[in-house]
VEXLUM-904742 format. One record per residue (C-alpha): x, y, z. Coordinates in steps of 0.02 Angstrom, whole numbers, plus 50000, padded with zeros to 5 digits. Layout:
BEGIN
XYZ;...
//
This chain:
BEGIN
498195033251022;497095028951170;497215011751228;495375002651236;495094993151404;495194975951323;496894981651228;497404987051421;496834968551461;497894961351317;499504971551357;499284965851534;499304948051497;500844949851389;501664956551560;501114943051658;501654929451525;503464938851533;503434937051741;503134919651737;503744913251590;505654913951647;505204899751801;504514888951659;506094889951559;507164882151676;506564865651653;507054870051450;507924857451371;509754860551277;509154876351167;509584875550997;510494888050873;509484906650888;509184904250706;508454886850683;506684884050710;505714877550848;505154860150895;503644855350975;502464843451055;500864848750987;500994856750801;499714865150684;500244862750519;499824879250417;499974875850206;499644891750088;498844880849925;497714869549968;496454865550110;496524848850116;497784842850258;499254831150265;499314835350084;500404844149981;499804857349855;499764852849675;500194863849524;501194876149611;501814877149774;502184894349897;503794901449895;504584901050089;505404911050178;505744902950357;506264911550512;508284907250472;508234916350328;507064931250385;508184932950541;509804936350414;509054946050304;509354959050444;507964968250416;506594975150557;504844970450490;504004954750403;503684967550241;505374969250222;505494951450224;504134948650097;505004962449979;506524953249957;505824940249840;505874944949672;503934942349614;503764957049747;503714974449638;503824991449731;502415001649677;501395018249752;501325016949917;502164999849937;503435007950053;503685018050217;503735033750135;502525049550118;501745052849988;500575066449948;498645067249832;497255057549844;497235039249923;496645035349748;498055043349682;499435036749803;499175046549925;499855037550089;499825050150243;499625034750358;501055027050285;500235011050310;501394997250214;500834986750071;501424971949944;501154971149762;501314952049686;501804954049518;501654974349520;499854972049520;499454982949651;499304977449837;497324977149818;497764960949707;498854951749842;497824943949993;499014945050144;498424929950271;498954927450445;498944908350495;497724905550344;496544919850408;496004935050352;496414951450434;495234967750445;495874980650316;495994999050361;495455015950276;494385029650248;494635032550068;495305017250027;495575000850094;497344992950124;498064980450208;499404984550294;500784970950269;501584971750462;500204961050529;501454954750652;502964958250726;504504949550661;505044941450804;503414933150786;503604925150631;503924905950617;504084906450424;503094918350278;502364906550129;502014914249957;500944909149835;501304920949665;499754913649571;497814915149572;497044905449723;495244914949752;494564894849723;495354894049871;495334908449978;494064922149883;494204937849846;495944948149826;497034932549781;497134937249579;499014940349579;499384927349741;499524925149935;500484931450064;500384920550225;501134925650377;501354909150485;501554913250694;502914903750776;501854890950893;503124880150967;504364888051091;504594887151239;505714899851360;505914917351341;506614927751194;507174943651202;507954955351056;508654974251041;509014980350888;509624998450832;509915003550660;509265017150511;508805007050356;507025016450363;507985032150360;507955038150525;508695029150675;507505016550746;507545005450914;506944990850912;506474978251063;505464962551082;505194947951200;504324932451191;503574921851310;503124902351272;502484887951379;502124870951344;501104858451457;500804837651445;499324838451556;498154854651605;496924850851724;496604833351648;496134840951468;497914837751385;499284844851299;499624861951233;500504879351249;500434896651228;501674910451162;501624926851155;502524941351073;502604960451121;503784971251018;504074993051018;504835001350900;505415021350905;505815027850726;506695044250712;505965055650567;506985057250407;506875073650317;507075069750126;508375084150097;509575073950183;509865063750016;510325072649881;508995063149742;507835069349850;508195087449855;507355098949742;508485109549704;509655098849572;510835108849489;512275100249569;511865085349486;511245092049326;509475094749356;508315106549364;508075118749496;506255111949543;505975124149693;504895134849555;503985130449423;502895140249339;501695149949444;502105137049619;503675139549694;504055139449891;504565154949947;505795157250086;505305167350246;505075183650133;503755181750003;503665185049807;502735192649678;502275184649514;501335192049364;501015181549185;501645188849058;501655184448842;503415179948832;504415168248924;505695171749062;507395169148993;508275171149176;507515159449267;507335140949193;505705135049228;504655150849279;503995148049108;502995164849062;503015171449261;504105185549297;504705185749484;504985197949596;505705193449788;505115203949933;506265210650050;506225207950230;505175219450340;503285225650352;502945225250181;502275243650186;502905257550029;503435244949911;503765249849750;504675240149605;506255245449630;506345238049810;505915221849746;507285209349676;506895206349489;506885189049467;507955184449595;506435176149698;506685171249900;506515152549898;506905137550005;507125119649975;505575111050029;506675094650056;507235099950213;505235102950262;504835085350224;505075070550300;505205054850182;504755044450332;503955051650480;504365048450664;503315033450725;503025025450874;502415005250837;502074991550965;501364975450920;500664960551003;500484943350920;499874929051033;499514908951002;498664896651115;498294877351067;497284865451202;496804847951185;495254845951256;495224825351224;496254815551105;495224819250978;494564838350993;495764853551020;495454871651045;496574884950958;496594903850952;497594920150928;497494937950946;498804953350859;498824969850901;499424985550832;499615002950866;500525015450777;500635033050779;501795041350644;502045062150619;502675066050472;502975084050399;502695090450201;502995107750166;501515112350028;501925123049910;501715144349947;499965148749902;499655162849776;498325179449808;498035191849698;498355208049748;497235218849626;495855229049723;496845224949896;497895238249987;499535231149970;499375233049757;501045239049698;500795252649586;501865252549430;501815233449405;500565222149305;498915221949352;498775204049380;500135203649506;499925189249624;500975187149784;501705170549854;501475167650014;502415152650119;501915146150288;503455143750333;503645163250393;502235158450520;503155145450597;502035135250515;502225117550412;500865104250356;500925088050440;500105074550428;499925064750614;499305046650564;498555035450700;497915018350681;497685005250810;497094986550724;496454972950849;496314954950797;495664938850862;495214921350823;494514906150915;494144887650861;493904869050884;494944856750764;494504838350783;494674821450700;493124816650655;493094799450585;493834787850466;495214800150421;494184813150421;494694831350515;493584846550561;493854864550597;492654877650624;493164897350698;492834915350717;494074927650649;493714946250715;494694961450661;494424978350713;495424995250645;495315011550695;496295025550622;496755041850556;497125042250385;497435059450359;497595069850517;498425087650430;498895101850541;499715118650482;498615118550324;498605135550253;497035137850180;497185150850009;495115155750015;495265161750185;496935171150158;496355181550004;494765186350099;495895191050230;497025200550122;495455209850023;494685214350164;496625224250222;496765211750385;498415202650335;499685209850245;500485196250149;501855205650103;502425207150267;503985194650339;503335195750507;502465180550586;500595182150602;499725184550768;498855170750843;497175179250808;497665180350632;498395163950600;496775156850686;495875165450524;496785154750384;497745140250453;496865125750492;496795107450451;495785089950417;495305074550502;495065057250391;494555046250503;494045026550489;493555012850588;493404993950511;492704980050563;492654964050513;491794945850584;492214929650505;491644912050517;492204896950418;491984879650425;492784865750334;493074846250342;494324836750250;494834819350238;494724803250105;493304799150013;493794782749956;495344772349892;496074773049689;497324762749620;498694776049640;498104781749819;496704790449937;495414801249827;495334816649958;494044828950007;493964846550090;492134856650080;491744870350187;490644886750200;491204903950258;489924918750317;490974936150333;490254953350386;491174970150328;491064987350415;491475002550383;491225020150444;491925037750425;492185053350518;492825066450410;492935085850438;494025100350385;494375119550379;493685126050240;493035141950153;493385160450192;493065160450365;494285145950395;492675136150472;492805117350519;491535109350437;491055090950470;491035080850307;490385066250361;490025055950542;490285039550609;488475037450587;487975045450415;489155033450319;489035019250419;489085004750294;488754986150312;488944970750200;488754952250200;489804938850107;489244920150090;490274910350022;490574889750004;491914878749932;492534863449908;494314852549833;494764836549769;496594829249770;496424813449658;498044802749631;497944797649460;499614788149451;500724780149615;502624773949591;501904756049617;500934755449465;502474754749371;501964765849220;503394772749107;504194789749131;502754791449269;503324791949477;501684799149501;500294810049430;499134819249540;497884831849468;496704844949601;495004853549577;494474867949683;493074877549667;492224892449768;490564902449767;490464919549851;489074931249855;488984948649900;487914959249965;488284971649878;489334967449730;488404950549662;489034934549658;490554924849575;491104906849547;493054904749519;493724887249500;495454880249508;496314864949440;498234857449466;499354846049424;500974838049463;501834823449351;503254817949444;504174809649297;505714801949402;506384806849584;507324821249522;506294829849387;504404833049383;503374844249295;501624854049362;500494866549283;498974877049359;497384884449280;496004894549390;494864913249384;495214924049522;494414940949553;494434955449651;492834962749764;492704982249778;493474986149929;492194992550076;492795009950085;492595008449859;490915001749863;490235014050009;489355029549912;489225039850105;491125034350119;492055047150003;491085054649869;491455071949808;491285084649659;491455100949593;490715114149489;491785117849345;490725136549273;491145141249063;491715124149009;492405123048789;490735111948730;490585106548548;489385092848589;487485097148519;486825085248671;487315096148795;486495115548861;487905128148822;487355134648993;488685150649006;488585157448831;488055151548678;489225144448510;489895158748388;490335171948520;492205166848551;492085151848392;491535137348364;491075131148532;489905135848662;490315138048863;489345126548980;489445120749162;490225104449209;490035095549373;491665084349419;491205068649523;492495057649609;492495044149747;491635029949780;490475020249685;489075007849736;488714999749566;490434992149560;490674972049532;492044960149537;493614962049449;494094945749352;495624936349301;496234919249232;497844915749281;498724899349221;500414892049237;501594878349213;503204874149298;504684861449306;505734856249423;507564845149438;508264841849596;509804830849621;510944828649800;510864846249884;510524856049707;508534860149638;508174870649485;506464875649457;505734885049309;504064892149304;502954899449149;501444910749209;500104921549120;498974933249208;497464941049120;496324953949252;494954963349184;493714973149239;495034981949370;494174996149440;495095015249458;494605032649398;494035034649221;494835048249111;493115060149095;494295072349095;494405069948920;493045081448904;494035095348975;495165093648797;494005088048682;494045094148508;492465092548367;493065074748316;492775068148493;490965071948491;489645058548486;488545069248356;490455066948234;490785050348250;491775050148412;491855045748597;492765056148692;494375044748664;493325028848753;492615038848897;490995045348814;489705034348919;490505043949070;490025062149005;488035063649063;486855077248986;486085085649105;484455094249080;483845104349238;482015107849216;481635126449265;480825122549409;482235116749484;482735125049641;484345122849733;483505120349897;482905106549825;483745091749742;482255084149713;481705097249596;483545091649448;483615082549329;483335064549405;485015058549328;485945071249428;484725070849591;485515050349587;487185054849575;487465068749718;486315061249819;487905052449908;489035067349872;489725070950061;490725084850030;491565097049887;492835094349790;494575092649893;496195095749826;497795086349860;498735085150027;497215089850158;496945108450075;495145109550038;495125126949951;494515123149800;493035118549858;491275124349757;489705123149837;489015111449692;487545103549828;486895121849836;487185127449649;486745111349545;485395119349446;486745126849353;487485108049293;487345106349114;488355091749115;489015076949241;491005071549214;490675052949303;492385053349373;492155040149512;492695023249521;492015012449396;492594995149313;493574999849159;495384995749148;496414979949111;498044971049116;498854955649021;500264947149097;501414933849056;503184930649129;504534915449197;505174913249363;506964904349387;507504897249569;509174887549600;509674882449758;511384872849809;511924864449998;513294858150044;514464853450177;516284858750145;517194851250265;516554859250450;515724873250326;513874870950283;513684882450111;511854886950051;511584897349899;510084902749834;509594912549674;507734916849617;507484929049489;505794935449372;505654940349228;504034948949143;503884945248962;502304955648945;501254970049051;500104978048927;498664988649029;497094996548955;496655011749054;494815010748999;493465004248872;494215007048690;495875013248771;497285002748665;498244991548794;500084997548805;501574989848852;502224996049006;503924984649062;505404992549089;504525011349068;505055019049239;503685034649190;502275020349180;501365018949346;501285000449317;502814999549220;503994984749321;505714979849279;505854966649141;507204957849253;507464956049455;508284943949559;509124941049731;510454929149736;511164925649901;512724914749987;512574905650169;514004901750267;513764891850432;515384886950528;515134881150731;514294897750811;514634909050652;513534910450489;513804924450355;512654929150210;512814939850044;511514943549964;511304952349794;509784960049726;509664963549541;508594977549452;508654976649282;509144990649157;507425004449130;506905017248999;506525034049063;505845046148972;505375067449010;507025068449079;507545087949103;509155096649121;509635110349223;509035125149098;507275113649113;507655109248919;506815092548859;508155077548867;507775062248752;507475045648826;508975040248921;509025021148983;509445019049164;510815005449174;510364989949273;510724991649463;511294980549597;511444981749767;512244969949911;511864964650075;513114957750213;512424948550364;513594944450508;513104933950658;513644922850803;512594909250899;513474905451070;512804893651195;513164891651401;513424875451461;512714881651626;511474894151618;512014911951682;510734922551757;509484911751684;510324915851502;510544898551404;510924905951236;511174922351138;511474929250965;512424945850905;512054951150737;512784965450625;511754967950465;512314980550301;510884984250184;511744991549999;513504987150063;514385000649937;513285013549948;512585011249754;511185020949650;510425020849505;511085031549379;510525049449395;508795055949326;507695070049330;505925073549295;504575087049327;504215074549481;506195073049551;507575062849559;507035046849620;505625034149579;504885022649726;505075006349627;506955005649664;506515003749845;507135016049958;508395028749940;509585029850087;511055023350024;512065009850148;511195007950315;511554996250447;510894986150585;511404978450749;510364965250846;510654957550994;509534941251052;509474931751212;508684915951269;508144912251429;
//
């Protein structure tokens, strides 16, 4: 991507903090061990949980994960980091590889990175950096993507797993995510690191600069550090890995390279034709009988030169890459000045770009070949040929882009009596390409091509340039994001209790949200581009104010000398947002901690949370699209049997449906109350803690299932009792006057002139192939009736589970031993997919979308002995039922459960000092990392879908890691 002048500017300080940083470091005192954290003069002290300073938080307190551990976890990125603790489920598009559909539908083609708290979906998480907020990216939908920073910049990573929008607003239903910059080093860093646990082989390199000063032009202490890191990520095709492949016979699965009518044909096409029966030769081709084409011109074919169901096909697997090539470099960046004693000025900036290429072989697209010149006489009339790009030298990719800019500036100061103040601007800024697809083959502009005699599909010569020009093409999503932020808050004591200070924090926040899209594709039988939508026809702006305010009232002290009672402190936090265009919504929080002796105490949270629509959700010129849907099955009296009448083919008439989908601008808040309650024992270097937590979110917002409609039967009609199964209030009678006139929309029905007045473009079909479009802007007098398939507030999810942490430390002699364990277990996930939908329970159901594992855990092992430290680490996914399995004949398998699964990590690494300096090098580290040390996998599974299912991470089997760091 194209650098911006003020990124330029950025980069080029990063260079010039390198150049002179080294000069500075020489006056370094004795540096420490690589792995332990750094010391400083002048600290800001970052808390996820409360915003009240000097303070712990009450009622539950952030899992951490400090820079020791994240270094020997071996792994590249700070999601990694995140996704090793257990409250951390892997769900669609939670990981760095492709997926195809809608964004709505998990579609990922930027393969930007997210985390799910509790399986919740990463919408539910709020990922901070420092405390702050970062701009979110997308055209379709908005993520955030969970790299904020690079690792190397990373002082620690806090996470809260429980509500906290009293706290922090909207997004924080399931927890927080806080990314905390290291602020205190001084020197230079530098790191290499080579290794393939995302697949391919990636290279690694980063260096950071730090400074600190007493005295800068008379204004006081305070430093600055900055960190550049690149990475280069070779592409990974997913045949590599046999779960992957879809061809599974060798393993006892299904031969999914055809199914049905799809199949992807080879460099030779096929011909298909339905027939009444099914196919008993090939498993899977259901009622299709298959012919393959031999290699040549395709001219004089007859059916006794083509190969009776013995089809030409190819293994898409080796056409797709699970994770693309990408190209990442980051900048993070921290300054901290005292003006006077009393007043300091602090601010950051992060920077990413990323570009990532990634292939996915669609499947071959079918033409029919009746009333073209290459119909083969003497079989069925509805023959259909299968043609595959892959002939043309020719394979969809998707080339992602997105470059995210972030900055923030403020004063802290203390105030008086106690009391401390901070005000800022945060700014964010993305710009991307969600989905930019080359090589699409698009199927309306081939079968003109083939009616009108100018390709011959039948042909296994490449296409001339002229002629590929006439039906390949492709599709731009692009996005750009913007986001301005400024908070204020003071905090200090209010006055003096018997058991301590009463303490205060109150504060206001004013944030403005952006968001624009440029959208175009090749579409239609001439293979036109057509622009969907511009930068300036969906530009979208909102407003959210917002205030707050927390208490932290010691009830109880250890000097009051009350039985069974150390201490009892109890918290209140409230917070009022209001949207622009979403409404307003008041979520309070309360906490408390009883410390009953040293060693054990006891806490318990209660609070609301909720969820805003998302920018890109809310937006109605962002992505809004539909389709005409002509001679519809109606039983419903309400609604114009527009096609033909009831009583010619039975008991139902045919009418004309028009399919909406996208965004939606009367969405509002979704809502949860989440409540806890914890204990804790802690004696010498050994702390249990138990935690109880419940989770109820309503009002979540995804597609409704209109499509109900589609299969509705008598009983499902409002006029016979029933709702169409919940989604009734979502199937719209339309009633066109006859004066309407498709020139005009003002001339509809004024229910459906509302809805498609934000429509920006026809339906689009999975994976960047918009041939199924319908012109439904310039045919809508024909809608009889609306399917309200966009976003709307309908769904819900209940649920309750325990956390478990243990953690042990000793010194054995010159050995210092740490071991950890945390696991989670989910003792209930029932989800409602709409209004009147039954919730059902959905843990330990690997077909559920939703459906997490009933039991996970990591349980690790530290060993630190003079330069050397070793850790094993153990992660733990519990058994899962898995139903729709299929064999290798395609024949239904019953429900098989899918034994638990473990996997182990081995970190190696040595810290070695110089007693003097060489070449400026003080001290180093050397690191050797094995992710899934014995090459484990779940037990084998098939479905319709493949062989492997994203929440048991990612698929490559052992990979390993080697790092090498060095301190100047």
């Amino acid at each position: 991507m194209n650098r911006t002048p003020h990124v330029r500017a950025l980069l080029c300080s990063v260079a010039l903090t390198t150049l002179i940083a080294p000069a500075a470091a020489m006056a370094q005192d004795k540096p420490k061990d690589q792995t332990q954290n750094d010391q400083s003069v002048v600290e800001e002290v970052v808390v996820t949980g409360t915003n009240i300073s000097g303070v712990k938080p009450v009622g539950s307190e952030p899992v951490v994960v400090n820079r020791d551990e994240a270094i020997r976890m071996g792994v590249s990125n700070v999601a990694d980091v995140v996704r090793r603790i257990p409250q951390v489920q892997m769900g669609v598009g939670d990981d760095v590889g492709f997926q195809g559909g809608t964004s709505h539908q998990g579609y990922n083609g930027s393969q930007t990175e997210t985390v799910s708290l509790r399986g919740l979906g990463s919408a539910a998480t709020l990922v901070l950096v420092d405390g702050r907020r970062p701009v979110g990216s997308g055209a379709v939908a908005t993520a955030t993507e969970a790299n904020q920073i690079p690792l190397a910049a990373l002082e620690r990573v806090e996470v809260l797993p429980d509500g906290a929008s009293a706290l922090y607003g909207s997004d924080a239903v399931a927890g927080v995510i806080n990314f905390v910059l290291r602020k205190n080093f001084e020197g230079v860093e530098a790191s290499v690191r080579v290794g393939n646990q995302s697949g391919g082989a990636e290279y690694n390199g980063s260096i950071t600069a730090g400074k600190r000063w007493e005295n800068l032009g008379g204004l006081g202490a305070g430093n600055l550090i900055v960190t550049y890191e690149h990475q280069d990520r070779d592409a990974f095709a997913a045949g590599k890995i046999a779960r992957l492949r879809r061809d599974l016979r060798s393993q006892g699965g299904p031969d999914l390279r055809l199914a049905n009518d799809a199949a992807t044909s080879g460099l030779s096409p096929n011909i298909i034709s339905e027939g009444a029966s099914a196919n008993t030769t090939i498993p899977g081709a259901d009622n299709f009988t298959y012919w393959g084409v031999p290699a040549g011109n395709g001219l004089g074919l007859t059916p006794a030169s083509l190969a009776l169901n013995n089809p030409n096909l190819i293994d898409s697997a080796d056409y797709i890459d699970w994770t693309g090539k990408q190209n990442r470099d980051q900048v993070a960046a921290y300054f901290n000045q005292q003006l006077t004693d009393r007043v300091e000025l602090f601010g950051g900036a992060t920077y990413t770009d990323r570009d990532t290429y990634t292939r996915s072989l669609a499947n071959s697209s079918n033409v029919a070949l009746a009333g073209t010149p290459f119909f083969i006489a003497g079989l069925p009339a509805n023959q259909q040929v299968q043609y595959g790009s892959l002939k043309d030298g020719q394979v969809r990719a998707f080339a992602a882009s997105s470059e995210t800019i972030g900055g923030n500036i403020g004063l802290r100061a203390d105030l008086f009596a106690g009391w401390r103040g901070e005000a800022y601007y945060n700014y964010g800024r993305n710009e991307q390409c969600d989905s930019c697809v080359t090589g699409v083959l698009n199927g309306t502009a081939l079968t003109a091509q083939v009616q009108s005699g100018a390709i011959n599909p039948l042909s296994s010569a490449p296409l001339t340039a002229t002629q590929m020009a006439s039906v390949y093409g492709g599709s731009k999503f692009q996005s750009r994001t913007t986001l301005n932020d400024w908070l204020a808050k003071i905090d200090g004591p209010l006055l003096n209790l018997p058991a301590g200070k009463l303490r205060a924090a109150v504060g206001g926040e004013y944030r403005v949200e952006e968001n624009a899209n440029r959208n175009s594709s090749n579409t239609g039988p001439t293979n036109a581009e057509q622009v969907l939508s511009t930068y300036g026809g969906s530009a979208y702006e909102r407003n959210i104010k917002s205030l707050f305010g927390e208490l932290y009232i010691p009830m109880i002290s250890d000097g009051m000398n009350i039985p069974l009672i150390r201490s009892l402190t109890l918290s209140a936090a409230v917070r009022y947002d209001d949207y622009s265009d979403a409404g307003d919504t008041t979520n309070p929080r309360y906490g408390l901690t009883w410390d009953v002796t040293d060693a054990l105490s006891f806490s318990g949270t209660w609070g609301t949370s909720f969820r805003a629509p998302s920018i890109t959700d809310s937006n109605p010129k962002a992505v809004t699209s539909g389709t005409l849907l002509p001679g519809v099955p109606n039983y419903d009296p309400r609604i114009t049997n527009g096609v033909l009448p009831a009583g010619v083919f039975g008991p139902f008439g045919l009418t004309n449906a028009a399919l909406l989908l996208g965004s939606n601008p009367d969405l509002t808040p979704e809502t949860s109350e989440n409540w806890s309650v914890s204990g804790s024992w802690k004696k010498g270097g050994l702390q249990l803690t138990a935690t109880y937590w419940s989770i109820s979110y309503q009002n979540q917002i995804t597609f409704p299932g209109t499509v109900a409609y589609l299969a509705a039967t008598p009983a499902d009609v409002p006029a016979n009792g029933g709702n169409y199964r919940g989604w009734g209030q979502f199937v719209i009678p339309i009633k066109n006057p006859a004066t309407c006139n498709n020139a005009d929309l003002s001339t509809a029905d004024p229910k459906l002139a509302a809805l498609l007045q934000g429509l920006n473009y026809d339906f689009v079909s999975g994976g960047g192939s918009f041939n199924q479009g319908s012109a439904l802007k310039n045919n809508f007098c024909r809608v009889n009736v609306v399917l309200d398939s966009r976003l709307q507030n309908v769904a819900s999810v209940t649920q309750r589970g325990m956390d478990f942490s243990a953690s042990y430390s000793r010194a054995v002699g010159e050995v210092f031993v740490n071991g950890r364990l945390n696991v989670a277990r989910v003792l209930k996930n029932e989800i409602a997919t709409g209004p009147g939908q039954p919730p059902t329970e959905q843990t330990g159901d690997l077909n559920q979308l939703y459906g997490g594992f009933k039991w996970r855990g990591t349980a690790s092992v530290t060993a630190l002995w003079k330069g050397f430290d070793t850790t094993v680490m153990a992660r733990y996914l519990d058994k899962m039922h898995a139903s729709g399995l299929l064999d290798a004949n395609f024949q239904p398998q019953p429900t098989k459960t899918i034994s638990s699964h473990t996997e182990f990590d081995l970190t190696l690494g040595y810290n070695g000092e110089f007693k003097s300096p060489a070449y400026g090098l003080k001290s180093w580290r050397a690191q050797v990392a094995v992710t899934n040390l014995f090459d484990d996998y779940p037990d084998f599974f098939a479905t319709e879908n493949g062989a492997w299912n994203g929440k048991y991470g990612l698929p490559f089997g052992r990979t390993a890691s080697f790092q090498l760091t060095g301190r100047f």
